[in-house]
C-alpha positions in Angstrom: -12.4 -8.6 43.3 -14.0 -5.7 41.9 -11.2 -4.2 40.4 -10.8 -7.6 38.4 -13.8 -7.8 37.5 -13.6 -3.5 35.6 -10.3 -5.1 33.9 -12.1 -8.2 32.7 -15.1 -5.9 31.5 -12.3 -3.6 29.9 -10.7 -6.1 28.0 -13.8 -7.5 26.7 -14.7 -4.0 25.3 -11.7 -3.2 23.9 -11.8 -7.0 22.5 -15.4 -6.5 21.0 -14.2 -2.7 19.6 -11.3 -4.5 18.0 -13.5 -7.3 16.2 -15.7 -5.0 14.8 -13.5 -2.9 13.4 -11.8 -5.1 11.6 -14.9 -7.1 10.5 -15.9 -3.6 8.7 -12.4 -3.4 7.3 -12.6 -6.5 6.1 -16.1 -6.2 4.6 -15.3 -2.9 2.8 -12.3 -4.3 1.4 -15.2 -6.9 -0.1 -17.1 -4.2 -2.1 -16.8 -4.0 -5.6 -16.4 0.0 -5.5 -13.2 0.6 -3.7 -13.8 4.0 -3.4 -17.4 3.5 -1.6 -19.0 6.3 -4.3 -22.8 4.9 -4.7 -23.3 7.7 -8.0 -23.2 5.5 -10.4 -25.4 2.9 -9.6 -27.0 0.8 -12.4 -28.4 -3.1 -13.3 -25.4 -4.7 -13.8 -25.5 -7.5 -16.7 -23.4 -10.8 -16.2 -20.2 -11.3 -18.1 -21.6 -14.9 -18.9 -25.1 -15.8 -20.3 -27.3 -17.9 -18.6 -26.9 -20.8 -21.4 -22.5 -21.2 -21.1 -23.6 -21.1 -16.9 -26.0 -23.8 -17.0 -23.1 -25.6 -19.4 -20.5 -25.3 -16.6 -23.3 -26.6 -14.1 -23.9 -29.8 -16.1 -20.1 -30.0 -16.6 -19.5 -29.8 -12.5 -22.2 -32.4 -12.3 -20.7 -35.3 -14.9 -17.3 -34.6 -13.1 -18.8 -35.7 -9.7 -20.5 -38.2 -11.3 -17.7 -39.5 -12.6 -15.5 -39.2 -9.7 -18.4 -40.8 -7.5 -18.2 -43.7 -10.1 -14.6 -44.0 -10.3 -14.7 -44.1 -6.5 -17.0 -46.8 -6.3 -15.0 -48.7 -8.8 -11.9 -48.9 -7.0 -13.8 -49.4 -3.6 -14.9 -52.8 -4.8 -11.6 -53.9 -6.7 -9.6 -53.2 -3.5 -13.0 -55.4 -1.6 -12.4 -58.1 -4.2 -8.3 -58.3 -4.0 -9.0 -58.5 -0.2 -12.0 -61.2 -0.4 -9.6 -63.7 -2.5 -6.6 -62.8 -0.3 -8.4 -64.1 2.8 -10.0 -67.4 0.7 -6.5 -67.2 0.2 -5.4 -67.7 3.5 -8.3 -69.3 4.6 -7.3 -72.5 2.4 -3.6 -72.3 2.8 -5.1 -72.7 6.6 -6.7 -76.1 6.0 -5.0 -77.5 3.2 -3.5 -81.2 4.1 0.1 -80.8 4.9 1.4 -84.3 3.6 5.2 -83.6 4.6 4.2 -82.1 8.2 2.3 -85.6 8.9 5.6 -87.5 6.9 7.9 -85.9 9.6 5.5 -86.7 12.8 5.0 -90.5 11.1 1.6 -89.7 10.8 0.6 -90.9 7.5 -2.4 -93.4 7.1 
């Protein structure tokens, strides 16, 4: 029993020595600096300005927007085409059937 129980340990260590590892791997593979020198370290400016950002966040918006409403749109068509398929149904249901009360010589 206590034998399992070092294995178990063991595997769990080498288990928890393998995650980390490759957690740092994969979070120095992240860095912008492949080589990992930190000489040359300086405010870095963004490529885009903050006015063309604030653009593509209003763009991003008005397409969700419009998807949202386009969404909604279609929801109730396909509501409506079901509503007046069931009225539909619902008088084909209890619409007088004069050739049904013909055959059974049920006609008033």
């Amino acid at each position: 029993m206590r034998e399992n129980q070092r294995r178990q340990s063991r595997s769990q260590r080498h288990f928890i020595f393998f995650y980390l590892s490759l957690s740092l791997q994969l979070i120095s593979g992240l860095a912008d600096d492949p080589s990992g020198s930190k000489h040359d370290i300086k405010a870095e400016i963004p490529a885009t300005s903050g006015g063309s950002s604030g653009l593509k966040v209003v763009f991003i918006c008005l397409g969700l927007v419009t998807v949202v409403a386009l969404s909604i749109f279609l929801l109730r068509q396909w509501q409506k085409k079901k509503r007046e398929e069931q009225y539909a149904r619902l008088l084909r249901l209890f619409e007088e059937d004069d050739e049904l009360e013909l055959e059974l010589g049920l006609h008033e």
